[in-house]
C-alpha positions in Angstrom: 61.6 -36.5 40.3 58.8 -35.3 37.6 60.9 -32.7 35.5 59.0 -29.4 35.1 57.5 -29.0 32.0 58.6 -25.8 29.6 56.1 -23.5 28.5 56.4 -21.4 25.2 54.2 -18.1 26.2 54.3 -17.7 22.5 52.2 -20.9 21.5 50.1 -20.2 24.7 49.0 -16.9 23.8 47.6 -18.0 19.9 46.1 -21.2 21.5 44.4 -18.2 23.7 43.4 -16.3 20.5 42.0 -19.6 18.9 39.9 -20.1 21.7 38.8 -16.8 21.5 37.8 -16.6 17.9 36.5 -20.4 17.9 34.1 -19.0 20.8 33.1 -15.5 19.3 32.2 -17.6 15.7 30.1 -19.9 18.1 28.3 -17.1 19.8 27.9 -15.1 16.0 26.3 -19.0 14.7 23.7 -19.5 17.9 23.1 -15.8 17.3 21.6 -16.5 13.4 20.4 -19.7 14.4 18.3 -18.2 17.4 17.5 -15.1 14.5 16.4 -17.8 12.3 14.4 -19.6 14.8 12.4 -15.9 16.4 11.7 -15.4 12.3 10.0 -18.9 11.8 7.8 -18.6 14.6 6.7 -15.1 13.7 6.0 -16.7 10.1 3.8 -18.7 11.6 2.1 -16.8 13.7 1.6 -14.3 11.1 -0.2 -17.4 8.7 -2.0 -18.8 12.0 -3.3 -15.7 12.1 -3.8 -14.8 8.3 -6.0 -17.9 8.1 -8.4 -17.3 11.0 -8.9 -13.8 9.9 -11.0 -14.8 6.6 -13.3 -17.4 5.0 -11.9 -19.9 2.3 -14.3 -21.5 0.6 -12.8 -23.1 -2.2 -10.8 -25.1 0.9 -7.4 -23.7 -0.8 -5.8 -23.0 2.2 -6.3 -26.4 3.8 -2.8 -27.4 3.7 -1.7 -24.4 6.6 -2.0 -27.2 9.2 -1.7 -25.7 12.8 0.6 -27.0 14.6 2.3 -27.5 11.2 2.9 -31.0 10.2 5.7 -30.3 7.4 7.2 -26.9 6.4 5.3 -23.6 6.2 7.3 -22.9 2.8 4.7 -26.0 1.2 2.1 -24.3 2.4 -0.3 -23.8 -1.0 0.8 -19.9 -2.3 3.6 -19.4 0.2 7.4 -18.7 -1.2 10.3 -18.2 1.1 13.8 -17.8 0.3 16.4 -20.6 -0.6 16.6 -23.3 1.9 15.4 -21.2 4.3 12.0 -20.8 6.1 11.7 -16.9 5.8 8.5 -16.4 4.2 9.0 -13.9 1.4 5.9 -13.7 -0.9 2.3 -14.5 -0.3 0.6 -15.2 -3.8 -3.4 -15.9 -3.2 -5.1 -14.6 -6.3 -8.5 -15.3 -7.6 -9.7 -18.1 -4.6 -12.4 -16.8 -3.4 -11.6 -15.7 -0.2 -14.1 -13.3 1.9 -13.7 -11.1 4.9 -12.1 -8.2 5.8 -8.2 -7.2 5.1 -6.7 -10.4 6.4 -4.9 -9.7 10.2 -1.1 -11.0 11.2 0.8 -9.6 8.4 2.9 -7.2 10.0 4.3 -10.6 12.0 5.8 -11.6 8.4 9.0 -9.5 9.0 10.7 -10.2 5.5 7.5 -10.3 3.4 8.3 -8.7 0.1 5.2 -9.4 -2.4 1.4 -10.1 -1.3 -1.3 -10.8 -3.9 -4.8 -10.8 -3.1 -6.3 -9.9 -6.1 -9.7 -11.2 -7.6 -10.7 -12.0 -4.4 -13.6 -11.4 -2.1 -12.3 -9.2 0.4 -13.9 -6.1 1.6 -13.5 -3.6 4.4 -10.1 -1.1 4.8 -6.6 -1.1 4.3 -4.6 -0.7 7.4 -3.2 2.4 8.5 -0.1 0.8 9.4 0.2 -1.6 5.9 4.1 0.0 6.1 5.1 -2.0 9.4 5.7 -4.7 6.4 9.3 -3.5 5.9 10.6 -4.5 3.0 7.1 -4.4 1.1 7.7 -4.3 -2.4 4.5 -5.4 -4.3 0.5 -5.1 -3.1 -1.7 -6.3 -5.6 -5.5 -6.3 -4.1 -6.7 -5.2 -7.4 -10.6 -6.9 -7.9 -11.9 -7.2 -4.3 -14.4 -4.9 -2.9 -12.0 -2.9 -0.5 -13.3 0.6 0.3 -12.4 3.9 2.8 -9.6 5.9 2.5 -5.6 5.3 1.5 -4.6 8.7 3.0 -2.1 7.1 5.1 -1.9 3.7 4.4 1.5 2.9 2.3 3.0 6.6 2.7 6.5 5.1 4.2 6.2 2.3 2.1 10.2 3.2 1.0 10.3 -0.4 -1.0 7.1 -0.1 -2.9 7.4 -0.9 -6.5 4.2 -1.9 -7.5 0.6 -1.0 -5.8 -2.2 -2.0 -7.6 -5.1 -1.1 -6.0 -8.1 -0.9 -9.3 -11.4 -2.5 -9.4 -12.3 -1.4 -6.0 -14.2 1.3 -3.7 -11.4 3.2 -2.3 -12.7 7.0 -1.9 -11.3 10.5 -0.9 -8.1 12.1 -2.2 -5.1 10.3 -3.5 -2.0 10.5 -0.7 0.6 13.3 -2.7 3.1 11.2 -0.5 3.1 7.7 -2.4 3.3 9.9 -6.1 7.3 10.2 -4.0 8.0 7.1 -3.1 11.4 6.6 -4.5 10.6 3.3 -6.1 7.4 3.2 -7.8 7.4 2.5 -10.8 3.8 0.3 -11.1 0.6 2.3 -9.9 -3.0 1.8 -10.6 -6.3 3.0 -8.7 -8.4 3.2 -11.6 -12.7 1.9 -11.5 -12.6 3.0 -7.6 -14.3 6.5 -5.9 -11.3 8.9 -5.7 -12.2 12.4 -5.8 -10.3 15.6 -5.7 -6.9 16.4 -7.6 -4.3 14.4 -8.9 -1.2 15.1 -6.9 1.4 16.8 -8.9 4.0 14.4 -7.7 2.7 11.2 -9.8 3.4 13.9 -12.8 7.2 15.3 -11.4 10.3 13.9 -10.2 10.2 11.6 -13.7 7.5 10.2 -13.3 5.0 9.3 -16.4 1.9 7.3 -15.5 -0.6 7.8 -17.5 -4.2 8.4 -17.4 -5.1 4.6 -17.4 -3.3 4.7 -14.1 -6.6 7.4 -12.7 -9.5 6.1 -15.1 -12.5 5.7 -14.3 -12.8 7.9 -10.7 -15.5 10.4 -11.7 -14.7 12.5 -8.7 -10.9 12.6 -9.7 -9.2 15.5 -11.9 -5.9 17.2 -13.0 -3.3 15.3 -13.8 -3.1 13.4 -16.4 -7.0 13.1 -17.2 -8.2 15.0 -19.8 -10.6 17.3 -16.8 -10.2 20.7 -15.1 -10.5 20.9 -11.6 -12.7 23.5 -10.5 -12.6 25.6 -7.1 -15.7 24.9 -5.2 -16.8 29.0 -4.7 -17.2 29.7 -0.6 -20.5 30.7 0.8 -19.9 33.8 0.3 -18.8 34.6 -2.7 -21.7 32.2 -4.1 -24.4 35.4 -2.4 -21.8 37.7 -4.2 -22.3 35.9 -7.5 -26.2 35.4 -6.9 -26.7 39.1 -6.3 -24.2 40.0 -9.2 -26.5 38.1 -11.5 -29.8 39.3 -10.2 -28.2 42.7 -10.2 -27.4 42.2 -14.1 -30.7 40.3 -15.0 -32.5 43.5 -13.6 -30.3 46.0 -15.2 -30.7 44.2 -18.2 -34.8 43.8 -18.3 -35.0 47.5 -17.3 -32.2 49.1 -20.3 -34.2 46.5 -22.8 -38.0 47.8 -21.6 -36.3 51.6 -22.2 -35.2 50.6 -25.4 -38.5 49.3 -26.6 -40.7 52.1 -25.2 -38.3 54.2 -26.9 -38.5 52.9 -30.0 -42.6 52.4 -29.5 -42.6 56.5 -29.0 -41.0 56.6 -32.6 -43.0 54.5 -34.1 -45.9 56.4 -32.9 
């Protein structure tokens, strides 16, 4: 006769918990690694897409290989963070390139500093340049980028440094990214700016200077050494017409009465 076999409930019931937490640190681990794997492939998509969106003709991105053949993170002037493949910076300055604003960006999730600077590039900024989260540096300075900022890095909450000189941006300069709570790097100056410097990139402690604004000829206030004057409406410029042909005849009449006046003494 088998002898029945005694149970502690005790030893039972933490073998239960180990189970338990051997299972939830298994589901937290194929969580990260399934994370890790949706971020990779959105890298890559967002470089796939980066590539076919402009011309290289110095060949200096021939290494992004599609399907890859090695790691993304050798890819020539891609970084991404420590033994991981998360891209994190996209460093392409002075190559070259031509086309417009290069597409797919907003598929590199964690990408936290992008230089295109002395480039070729032309055509606008995106509206939606933000939906890079964790944006902290956009250097584009040198390229031949035009159209309007009014909206472009507004929620930009990571910016530290936006360079945007040397180009053809127009219209006014946002009041929104003179708040962005960390800013600390700004320049827009040789582009076509016009209106008045937003009293926000003087307040809240901040100090950037005029080399910041230069060279904008439709650009004033500020820091630049150039009063901003009130364009006059239609009708106060008829006011100001008839005010001074009002004066100018007034004044020809009071100086002809003076002179015949003093032509009657003479006589």
């Amino acid at each position: 006769m088998l002898e029945s076999i005694a149970v502690n409930p005790q030893v039972e019931i933490q073998f239960a918990r180990m189970e338990v937490a051997r299972a939830g640190l298994s589901s937290m681990l194929v969580i990260a690694l399934l994370l890790k794997v949706i971020s990779c492939q959105s890298d890559l998509e967002c470089l796939k897409e980066f590539k076919s969106s402009i011309r290289d003709p110095m060949h200096f991105l021939d290494s992004w290989i599609f399907p890859p053949t090695f790691s993304i993170c050798k890819f020539a002037g891609i970084y991404c963070f420590h033994e991981d493949e998360v891209v994190y910076k996209i460093d392409l300055p002075g190559l070259g390139l031509t086309g417009g604003f290069p597409r797919g960006l907003d598929k590199c999730s964690n990408l936290a500093f992008l230089d295109l600077s002395h480039n070729k590039l032309n055509g606008t900024i995106p509206s939606n340049i933000c939906g890079i989260p964790y944006l902290i540096s956009f250097d584009v300075h040198n390229n031949s980028f035009s159209g309007s900022v009014e909206t472009s890095f507004n929620n930009c909450t990571f910016l530290n440094n936006l360079n945007l000189s040397h180009n053809r941006f127009s219209g006014p300069i946002p009041g929104q990214i003179g708040v962005l709570p960390r800013l600390t790097k700004f320049d827009v100056s040789f582009n076509q700016f016009t209106g008045t410097i937003p009293s926000s990139f003087t307040s809240f402690g901040r100090n950037f200077s005029s080399r910041s604004f230069a060279s904008n000829p439709g650009l004033c206030g500020g820091p630049l050494r150039k009063l901003c004057y009130t364009k006059c409406s239609g009708r106060t410029r008829s006011w100001l017409a008839e005010t001074i042909r009002s004066s100018s005849f007034i004044f020809i009449f009071s100086s002809m009465s003076r002179l015949h006046h003093h032509s009657g003494h003479m006589i």
